[in-house]
DRENDO-1510 file (C-alpha; in Angstrom, 1 decimal, always signed):
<recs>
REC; n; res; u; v; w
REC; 1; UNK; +0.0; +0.0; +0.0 .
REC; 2; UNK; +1.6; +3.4; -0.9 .
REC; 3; UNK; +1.4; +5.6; +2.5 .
REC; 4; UNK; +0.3; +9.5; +1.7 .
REC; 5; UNK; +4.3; +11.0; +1.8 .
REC; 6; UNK; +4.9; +8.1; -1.3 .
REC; 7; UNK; +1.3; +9.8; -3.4 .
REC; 8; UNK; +3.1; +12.9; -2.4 .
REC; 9; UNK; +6.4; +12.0; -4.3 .
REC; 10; UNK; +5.0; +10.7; -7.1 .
REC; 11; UNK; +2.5; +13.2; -8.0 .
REC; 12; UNK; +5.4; +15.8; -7.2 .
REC; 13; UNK; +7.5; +13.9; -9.8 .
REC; 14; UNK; +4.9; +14.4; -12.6 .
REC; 15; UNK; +4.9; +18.2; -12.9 .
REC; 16; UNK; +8.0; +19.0; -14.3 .
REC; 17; UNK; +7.4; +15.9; -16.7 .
REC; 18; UNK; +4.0; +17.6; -17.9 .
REC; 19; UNK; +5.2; +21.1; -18.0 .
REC; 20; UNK; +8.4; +20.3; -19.9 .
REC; 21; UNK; +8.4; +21.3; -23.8 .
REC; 22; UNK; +9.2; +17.5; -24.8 .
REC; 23; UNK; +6.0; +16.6; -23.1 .
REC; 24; UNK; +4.0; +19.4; -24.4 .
REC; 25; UNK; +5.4; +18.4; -28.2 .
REC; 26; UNK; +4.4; +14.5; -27.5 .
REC; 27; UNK; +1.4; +13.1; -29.7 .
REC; 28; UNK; -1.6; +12.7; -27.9 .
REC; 29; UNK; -3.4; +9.7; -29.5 .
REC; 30; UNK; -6.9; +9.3; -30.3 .
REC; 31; UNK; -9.1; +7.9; -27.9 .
REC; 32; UNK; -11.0; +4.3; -28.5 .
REC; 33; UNK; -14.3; +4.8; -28.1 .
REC; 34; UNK; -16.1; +1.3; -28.8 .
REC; 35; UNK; -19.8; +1.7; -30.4 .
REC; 36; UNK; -21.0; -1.4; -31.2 .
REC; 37; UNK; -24.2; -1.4; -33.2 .
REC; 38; UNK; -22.8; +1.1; -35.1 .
REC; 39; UNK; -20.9; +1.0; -38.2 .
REC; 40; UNK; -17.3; +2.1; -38.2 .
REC; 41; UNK; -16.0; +5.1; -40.0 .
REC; 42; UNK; -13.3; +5.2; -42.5 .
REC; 43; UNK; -12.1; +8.7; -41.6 .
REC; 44; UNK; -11.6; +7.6; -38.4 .
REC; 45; UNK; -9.0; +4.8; -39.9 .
REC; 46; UNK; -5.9; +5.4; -38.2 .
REC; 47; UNK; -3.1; +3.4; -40.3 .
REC; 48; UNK; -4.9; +5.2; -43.0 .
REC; 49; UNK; -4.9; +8.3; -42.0 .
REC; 50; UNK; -1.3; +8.1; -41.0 .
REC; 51; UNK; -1.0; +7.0; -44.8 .
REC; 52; UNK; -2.6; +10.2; -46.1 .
REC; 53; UNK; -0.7; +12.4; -43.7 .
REC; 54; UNK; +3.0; +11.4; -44.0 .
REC; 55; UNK; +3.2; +10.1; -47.5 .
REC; 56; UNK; +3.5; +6.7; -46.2 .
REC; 57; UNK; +2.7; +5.3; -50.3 .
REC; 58; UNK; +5.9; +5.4; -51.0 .
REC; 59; UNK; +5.9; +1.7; -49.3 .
REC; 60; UNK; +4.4; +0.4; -52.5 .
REC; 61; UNK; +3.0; -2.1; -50.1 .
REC; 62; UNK; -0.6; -3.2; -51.0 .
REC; 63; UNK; -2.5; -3.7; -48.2 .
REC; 64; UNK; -5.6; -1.8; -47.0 .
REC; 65; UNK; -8.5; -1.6; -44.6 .
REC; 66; UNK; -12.2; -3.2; -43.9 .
REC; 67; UNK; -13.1; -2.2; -41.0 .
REC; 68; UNK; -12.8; -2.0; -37.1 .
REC; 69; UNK; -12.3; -5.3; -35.1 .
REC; 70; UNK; -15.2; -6.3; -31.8 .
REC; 71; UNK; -12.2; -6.0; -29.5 .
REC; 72; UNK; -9.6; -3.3; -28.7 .
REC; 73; UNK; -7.0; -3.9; -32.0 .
REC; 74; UNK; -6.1; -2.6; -35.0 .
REC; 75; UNK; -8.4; -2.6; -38.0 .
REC; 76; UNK; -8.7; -5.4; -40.3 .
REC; 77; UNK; -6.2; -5.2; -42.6 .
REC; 78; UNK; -5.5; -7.3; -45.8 .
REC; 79; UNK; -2.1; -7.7; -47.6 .
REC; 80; UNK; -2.7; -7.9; -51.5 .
REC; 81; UNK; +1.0; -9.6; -52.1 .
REC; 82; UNK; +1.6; -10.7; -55.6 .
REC; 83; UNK; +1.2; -14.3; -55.3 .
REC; 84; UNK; -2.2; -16.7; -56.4 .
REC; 85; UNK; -5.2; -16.5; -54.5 .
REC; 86; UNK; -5.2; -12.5; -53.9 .
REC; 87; UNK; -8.4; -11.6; -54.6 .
REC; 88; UNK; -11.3; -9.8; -52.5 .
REC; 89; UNK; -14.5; -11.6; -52.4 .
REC; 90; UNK; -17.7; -9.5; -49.9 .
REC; 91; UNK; -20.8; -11.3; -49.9 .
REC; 92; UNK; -23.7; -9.4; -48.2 .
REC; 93; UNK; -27.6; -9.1; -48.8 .
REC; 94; UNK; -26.7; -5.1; -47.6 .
REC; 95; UNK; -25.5; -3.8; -50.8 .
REC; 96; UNK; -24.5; -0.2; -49.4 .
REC; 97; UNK; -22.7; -2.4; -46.8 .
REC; 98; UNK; -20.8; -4.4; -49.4 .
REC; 99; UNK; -20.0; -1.5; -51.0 .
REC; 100; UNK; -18.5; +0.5; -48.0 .
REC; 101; UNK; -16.1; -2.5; -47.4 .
REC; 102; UNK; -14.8; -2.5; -51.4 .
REC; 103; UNK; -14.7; +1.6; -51.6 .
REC; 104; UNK; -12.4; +1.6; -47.7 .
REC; 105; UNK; -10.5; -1.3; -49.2 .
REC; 106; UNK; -9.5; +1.1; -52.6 .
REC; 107; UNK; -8.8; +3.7; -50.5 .
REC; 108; UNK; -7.0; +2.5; -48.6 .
REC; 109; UNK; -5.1; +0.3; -51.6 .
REC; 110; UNK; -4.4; +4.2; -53.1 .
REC; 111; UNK; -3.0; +5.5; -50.0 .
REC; 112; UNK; -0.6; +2.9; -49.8 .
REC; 113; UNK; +0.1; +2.3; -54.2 .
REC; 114; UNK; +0.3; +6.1; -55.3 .
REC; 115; UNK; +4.1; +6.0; -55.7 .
REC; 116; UNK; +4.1; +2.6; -57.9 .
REC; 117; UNK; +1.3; +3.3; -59.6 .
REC; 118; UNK; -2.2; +1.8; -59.2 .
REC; 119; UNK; -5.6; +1.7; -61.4 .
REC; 120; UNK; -8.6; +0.5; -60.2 .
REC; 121; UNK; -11.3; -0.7; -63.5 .
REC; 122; UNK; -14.7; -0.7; -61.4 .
REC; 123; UNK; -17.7; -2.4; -63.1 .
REC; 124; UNK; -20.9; -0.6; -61.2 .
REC; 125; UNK; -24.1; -2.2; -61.5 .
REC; 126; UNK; -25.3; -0.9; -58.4 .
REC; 127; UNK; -28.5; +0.5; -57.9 .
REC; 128; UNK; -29.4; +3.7; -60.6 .
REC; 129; UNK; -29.5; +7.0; -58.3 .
REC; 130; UNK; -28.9; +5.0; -55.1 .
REC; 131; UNK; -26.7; +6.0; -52.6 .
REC; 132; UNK; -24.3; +3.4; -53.5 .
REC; 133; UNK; -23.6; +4.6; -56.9 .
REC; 134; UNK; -23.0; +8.3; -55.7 .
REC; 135; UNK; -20.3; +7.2; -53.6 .
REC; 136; UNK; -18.6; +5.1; -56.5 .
REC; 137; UNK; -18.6; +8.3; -58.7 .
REC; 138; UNK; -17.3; +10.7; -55.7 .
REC; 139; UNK; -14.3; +8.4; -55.2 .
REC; 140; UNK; -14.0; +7.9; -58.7 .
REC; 141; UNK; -12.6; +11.8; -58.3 .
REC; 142; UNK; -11.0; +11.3; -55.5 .
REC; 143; UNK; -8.4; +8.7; -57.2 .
REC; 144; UNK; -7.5; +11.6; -59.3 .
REC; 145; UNK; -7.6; +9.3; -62.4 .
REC; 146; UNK; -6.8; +6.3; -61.1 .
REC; 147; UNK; -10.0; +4.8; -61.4 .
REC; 148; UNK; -12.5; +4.7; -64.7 .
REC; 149; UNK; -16.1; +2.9; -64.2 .
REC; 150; UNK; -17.5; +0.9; -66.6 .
REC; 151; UNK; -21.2; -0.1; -67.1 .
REC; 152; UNK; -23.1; -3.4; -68.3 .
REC; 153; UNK; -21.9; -3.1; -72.2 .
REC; 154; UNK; -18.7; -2.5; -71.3 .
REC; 155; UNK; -17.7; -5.7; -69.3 .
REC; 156; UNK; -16.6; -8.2; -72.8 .
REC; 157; UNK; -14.3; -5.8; -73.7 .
REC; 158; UNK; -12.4; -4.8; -69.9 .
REC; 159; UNK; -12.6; -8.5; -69.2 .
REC; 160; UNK; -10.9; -9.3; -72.4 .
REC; 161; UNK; -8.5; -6.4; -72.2 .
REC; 162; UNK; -7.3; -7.1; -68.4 .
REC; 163; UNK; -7.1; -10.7; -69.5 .
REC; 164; UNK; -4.5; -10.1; -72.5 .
REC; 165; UNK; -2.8; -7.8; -69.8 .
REC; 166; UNK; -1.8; -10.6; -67.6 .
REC; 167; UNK; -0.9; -12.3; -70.5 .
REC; 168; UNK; +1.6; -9.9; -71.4 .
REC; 169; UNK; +2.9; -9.7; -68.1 .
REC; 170; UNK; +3.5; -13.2; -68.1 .
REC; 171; UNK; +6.0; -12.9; -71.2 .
REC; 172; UNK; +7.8; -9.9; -69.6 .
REC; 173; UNK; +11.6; -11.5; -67.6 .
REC; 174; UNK; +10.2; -8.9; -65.0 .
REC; 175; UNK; +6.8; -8.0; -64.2 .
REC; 176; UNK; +5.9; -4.4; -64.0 .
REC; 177; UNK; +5.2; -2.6; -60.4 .
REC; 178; UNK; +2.4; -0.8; -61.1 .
REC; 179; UNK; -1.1; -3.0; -59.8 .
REC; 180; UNK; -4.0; -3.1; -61.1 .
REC; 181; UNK; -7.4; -3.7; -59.7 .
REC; 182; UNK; -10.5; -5.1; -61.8 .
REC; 183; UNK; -13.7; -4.3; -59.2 .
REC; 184; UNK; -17.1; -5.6; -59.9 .
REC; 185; UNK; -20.2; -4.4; -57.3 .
REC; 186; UNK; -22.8; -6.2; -58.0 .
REC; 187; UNK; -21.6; -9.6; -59.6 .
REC; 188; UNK; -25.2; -10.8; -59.4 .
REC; 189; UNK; -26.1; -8.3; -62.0 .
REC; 190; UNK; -23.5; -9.6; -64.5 .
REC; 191; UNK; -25.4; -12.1; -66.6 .
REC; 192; UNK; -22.6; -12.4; -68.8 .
REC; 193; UNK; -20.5; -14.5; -66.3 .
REC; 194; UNK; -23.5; -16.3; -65.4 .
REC; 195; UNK; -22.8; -20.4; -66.0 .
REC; 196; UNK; -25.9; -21.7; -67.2 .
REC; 197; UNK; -26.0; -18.9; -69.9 .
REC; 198; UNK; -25.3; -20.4; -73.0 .
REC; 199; UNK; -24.3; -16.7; -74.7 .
REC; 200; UNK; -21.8; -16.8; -71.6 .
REC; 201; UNK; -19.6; -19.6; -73.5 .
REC; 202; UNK; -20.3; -18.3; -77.3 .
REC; 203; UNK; -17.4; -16.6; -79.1 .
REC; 204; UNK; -14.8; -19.5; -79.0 .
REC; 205; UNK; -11.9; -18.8; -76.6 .
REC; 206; UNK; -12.1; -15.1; -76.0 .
REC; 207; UNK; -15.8; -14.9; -73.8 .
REC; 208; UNK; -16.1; -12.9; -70.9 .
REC; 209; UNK; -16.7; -16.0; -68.2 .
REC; 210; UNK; -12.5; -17.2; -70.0 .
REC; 211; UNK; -11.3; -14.2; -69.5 .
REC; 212; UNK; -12.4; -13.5; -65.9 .
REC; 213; UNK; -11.5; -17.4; -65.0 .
REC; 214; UNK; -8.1; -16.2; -66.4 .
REC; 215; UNK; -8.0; -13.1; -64.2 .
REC; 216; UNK; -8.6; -15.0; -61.1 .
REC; 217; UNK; -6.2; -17.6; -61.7 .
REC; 218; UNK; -3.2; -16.0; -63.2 .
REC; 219; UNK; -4.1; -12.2; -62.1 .
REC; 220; UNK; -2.5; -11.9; -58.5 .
REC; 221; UNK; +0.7; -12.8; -59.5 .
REC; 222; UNK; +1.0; -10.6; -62.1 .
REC; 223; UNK; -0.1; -7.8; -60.1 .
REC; 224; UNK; -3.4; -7.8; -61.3 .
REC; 225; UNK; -6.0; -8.2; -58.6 .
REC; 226; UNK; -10.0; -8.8; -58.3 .
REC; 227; UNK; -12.5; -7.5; -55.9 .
REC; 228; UNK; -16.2; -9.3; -56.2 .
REC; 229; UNK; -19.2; -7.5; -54.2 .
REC; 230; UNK; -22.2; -10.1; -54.3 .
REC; 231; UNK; -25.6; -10.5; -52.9 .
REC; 232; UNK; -25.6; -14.0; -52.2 .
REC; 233; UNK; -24.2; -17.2; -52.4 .
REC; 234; UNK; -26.6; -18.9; -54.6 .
REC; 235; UNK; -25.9; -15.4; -57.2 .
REC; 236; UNK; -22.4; -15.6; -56.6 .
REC; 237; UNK; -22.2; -19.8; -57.4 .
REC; 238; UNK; -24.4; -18.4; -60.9 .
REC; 239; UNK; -20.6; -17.2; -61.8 .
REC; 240; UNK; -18.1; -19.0; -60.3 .
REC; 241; UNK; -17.5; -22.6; -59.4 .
REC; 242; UNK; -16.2; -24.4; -56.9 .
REC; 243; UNK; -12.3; -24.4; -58.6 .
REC; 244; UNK; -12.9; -21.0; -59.1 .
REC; 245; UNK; -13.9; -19.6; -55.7 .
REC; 246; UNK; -11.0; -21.1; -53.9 .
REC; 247; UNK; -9.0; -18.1; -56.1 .
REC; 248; UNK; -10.4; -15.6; -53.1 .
REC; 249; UNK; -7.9; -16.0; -50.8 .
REC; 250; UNK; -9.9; -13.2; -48.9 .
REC; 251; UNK; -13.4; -13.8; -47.9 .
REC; 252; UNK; -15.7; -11.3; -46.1 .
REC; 253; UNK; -19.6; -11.8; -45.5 .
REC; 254; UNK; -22.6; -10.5; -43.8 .
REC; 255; UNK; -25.0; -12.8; -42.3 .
REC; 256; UNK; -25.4; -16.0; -44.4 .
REC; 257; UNK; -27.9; -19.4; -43.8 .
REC; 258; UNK; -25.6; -22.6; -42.8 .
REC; 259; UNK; -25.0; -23.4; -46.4 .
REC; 260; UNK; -24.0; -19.9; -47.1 .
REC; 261; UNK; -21.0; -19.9; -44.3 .
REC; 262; UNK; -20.2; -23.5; -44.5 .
REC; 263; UNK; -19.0; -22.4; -48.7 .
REC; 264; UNK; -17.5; -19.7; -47.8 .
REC; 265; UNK; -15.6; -20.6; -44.3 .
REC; 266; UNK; -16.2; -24.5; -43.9 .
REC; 267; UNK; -17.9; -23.5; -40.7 .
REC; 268; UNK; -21.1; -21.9; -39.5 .
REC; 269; UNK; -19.6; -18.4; -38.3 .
REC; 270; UNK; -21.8; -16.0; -40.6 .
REC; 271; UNK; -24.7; -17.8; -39.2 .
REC; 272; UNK; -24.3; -16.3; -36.0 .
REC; 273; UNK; -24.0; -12.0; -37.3 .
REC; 274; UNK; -27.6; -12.3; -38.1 .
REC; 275; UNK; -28.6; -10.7; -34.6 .
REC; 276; UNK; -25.9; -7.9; -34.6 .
REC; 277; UNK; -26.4; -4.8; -36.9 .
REC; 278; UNK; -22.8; -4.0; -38.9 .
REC; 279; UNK; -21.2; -7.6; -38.2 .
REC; 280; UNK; -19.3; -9.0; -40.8 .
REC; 281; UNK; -16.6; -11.6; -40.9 .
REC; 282; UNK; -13.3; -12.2; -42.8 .
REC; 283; UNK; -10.9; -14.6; -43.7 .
REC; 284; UNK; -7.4; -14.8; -45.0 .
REC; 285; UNK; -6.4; -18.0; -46.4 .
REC; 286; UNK; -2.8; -17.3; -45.4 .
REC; 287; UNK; -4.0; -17.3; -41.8 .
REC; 288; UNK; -5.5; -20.6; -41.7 .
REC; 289; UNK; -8.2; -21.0; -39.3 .
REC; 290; UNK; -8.7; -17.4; -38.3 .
REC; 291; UNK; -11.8; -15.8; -38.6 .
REC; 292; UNK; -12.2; -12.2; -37.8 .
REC; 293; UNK; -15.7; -10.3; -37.2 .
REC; 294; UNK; -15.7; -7.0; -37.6 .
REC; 295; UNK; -17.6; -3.6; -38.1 .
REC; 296; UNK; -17.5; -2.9; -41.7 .
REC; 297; UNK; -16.6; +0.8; -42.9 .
REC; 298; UNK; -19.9; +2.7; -43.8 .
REC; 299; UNK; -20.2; +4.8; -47.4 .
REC; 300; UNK; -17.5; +7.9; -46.6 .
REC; 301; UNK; -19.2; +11.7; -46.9 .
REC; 302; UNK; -17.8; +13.4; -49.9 .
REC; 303; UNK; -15.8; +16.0; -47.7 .
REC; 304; UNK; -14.2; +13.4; -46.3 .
REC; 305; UNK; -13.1; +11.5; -49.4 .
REC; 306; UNK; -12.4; +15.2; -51.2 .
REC; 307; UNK; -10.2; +15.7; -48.5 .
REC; 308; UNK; -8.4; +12.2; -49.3 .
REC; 309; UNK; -8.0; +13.4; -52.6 .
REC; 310; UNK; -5.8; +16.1; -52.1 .
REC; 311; UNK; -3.5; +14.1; -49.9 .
REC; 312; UNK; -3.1; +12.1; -52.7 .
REC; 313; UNK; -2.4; +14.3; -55.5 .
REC; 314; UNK; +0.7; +15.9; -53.3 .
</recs>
């Protein structure tokens, strides 16, 4: 038990600590505040943010952010490393959800790529005039022309293109650095990488449904990456099957039935978010048997993300 004279001395120690200028010039970090049933905010991202401030993209490292874990950590980061199986799958019934989670993730995959160059090719078939599609557009300007969106007509053509792109890589002695990221929201929507449609498979070797097997397969290690948004399972197993899925090495969901979470994590964790608002869960398949839930980053303001884009253009 400390006696009063001991109190005495050690709070007489601390004042010259605080009053000194060293002190006064120390960093005062932000406070954890823990809101559970409420989404978590991007600009409130802190490896992020330290990104954005101090220029930290000259790392070239490609990694970004989801979200904010249940517990007192760091957010949920993924590593895009250039190696098979690097590819972002987010399955939720929530599309403005979904779509929070891939719009933090390119973010936060400009932050940290701006030095080695980075272009993100995002197919949007969200909703017309929804909220979801306004955000796409603002951070479209806030990548500073690092991003172009594409519609329906368009997807034969960017599939076939990105596909003859990894191709080329393939031939080169040494890769380039630059990455780039094909992003479709809304893969339930893309009926020309639906299986059981026969126009799907017409046009000999060069059909969308090819080219985007190609992409997942031989993409990552070329430094070309995919990120899937989805509705469903049963949508998303329209498009891909079983040899394909296993090319998303990164997996996050909302709630899902049994057979949902039992295809996507061989166990029934997404069965259990169903009672939390903002739960989601990912895995990494380089961590094998970890599975994180997490409060998913909701649609950024436009201030926020014109802010972001200034940052980036210095």
């Amino acid at each position: 038990m400390f006696t009063e004279a001991d109190r005495e001395r050690v709070l007489g120690g601390l004042g010259p600590l605080t009053d000194s200028p060293t002190a006064r010039d120390l960093p005062i970090p932000r406070p954890i505040i823990f809101k559970g049933y409420e989404p978590s905010q991007l600009s409130q991202c802190s490896p992020l943010l330290t990104a954005l401030e101090t220029g930290n993209a000259t790392s070239g490292r490609a990694r970004t952010w989801l979200g904010e874990p249940i517990a007192i950590a760091p957010p949920i980061e993924l590593d895009f490393v250039r190696t098979g199986g690097s590819n972002l799958l987010v399955v939720n019934r929530d599309e403005a959800e979904a779509v929070g989670v891939v719009v933090a993730a390119m973010v936060g995959l400009g932050a940290q790529l701006a030095a080695t160059g980075v272009k993100f090719d995002v197919i949007d078939l969200t909703l017309a005039d929804s909220d979801c599609q306004t955000v796409v557009e603002w951070t479209g300007e806030t990548m500073a022309g690092r991003m172009e969106i594409y519609g329906r007509r368009d997807i034969p053509q960017l599939l076939g293109r990105l596909s003859a792109e990894v191709g080329r890589r393939q031939n080169l002695t040494k890769p380039p650095p630059g990455s780039l990221f094909l992003v479709i929201l809304g893969l339930q929507r893309v009926r020309a990488l639906r299986l059981d449609d026969d126009e799907a498979y017409s046009g000999g070797e060069d059909t969308p449904v090819k080219a985007f097997a190609h992409l997942l397969k031989y993409g990552p290690d070329m430094g070309v990456h995919t990120i899937v948004s989805v509705d469903g399972v049963t949508a998303l197993e329209r498009a891909l099957d079983h040899g394909l899925l296993r090319e998303f090495g990164f997996r996050c969901s909302g709630p899902l039935d049994a057979r949902g979470s039992d295809t996507l994590f061989d166990t029934d964790v997404a069965t259990r978010l169903g009672a939390r608002p903002h739960r989601m869960v990912v895995s990494d398949e380089k961590r094998i048997g970890v599975l994180q839930t997490f409060r998913p980053y909701a649609l950024p303001a436009r201030q926020w993300l014109e802010t972001c884009g200034v940052k980036l253009k210095q």
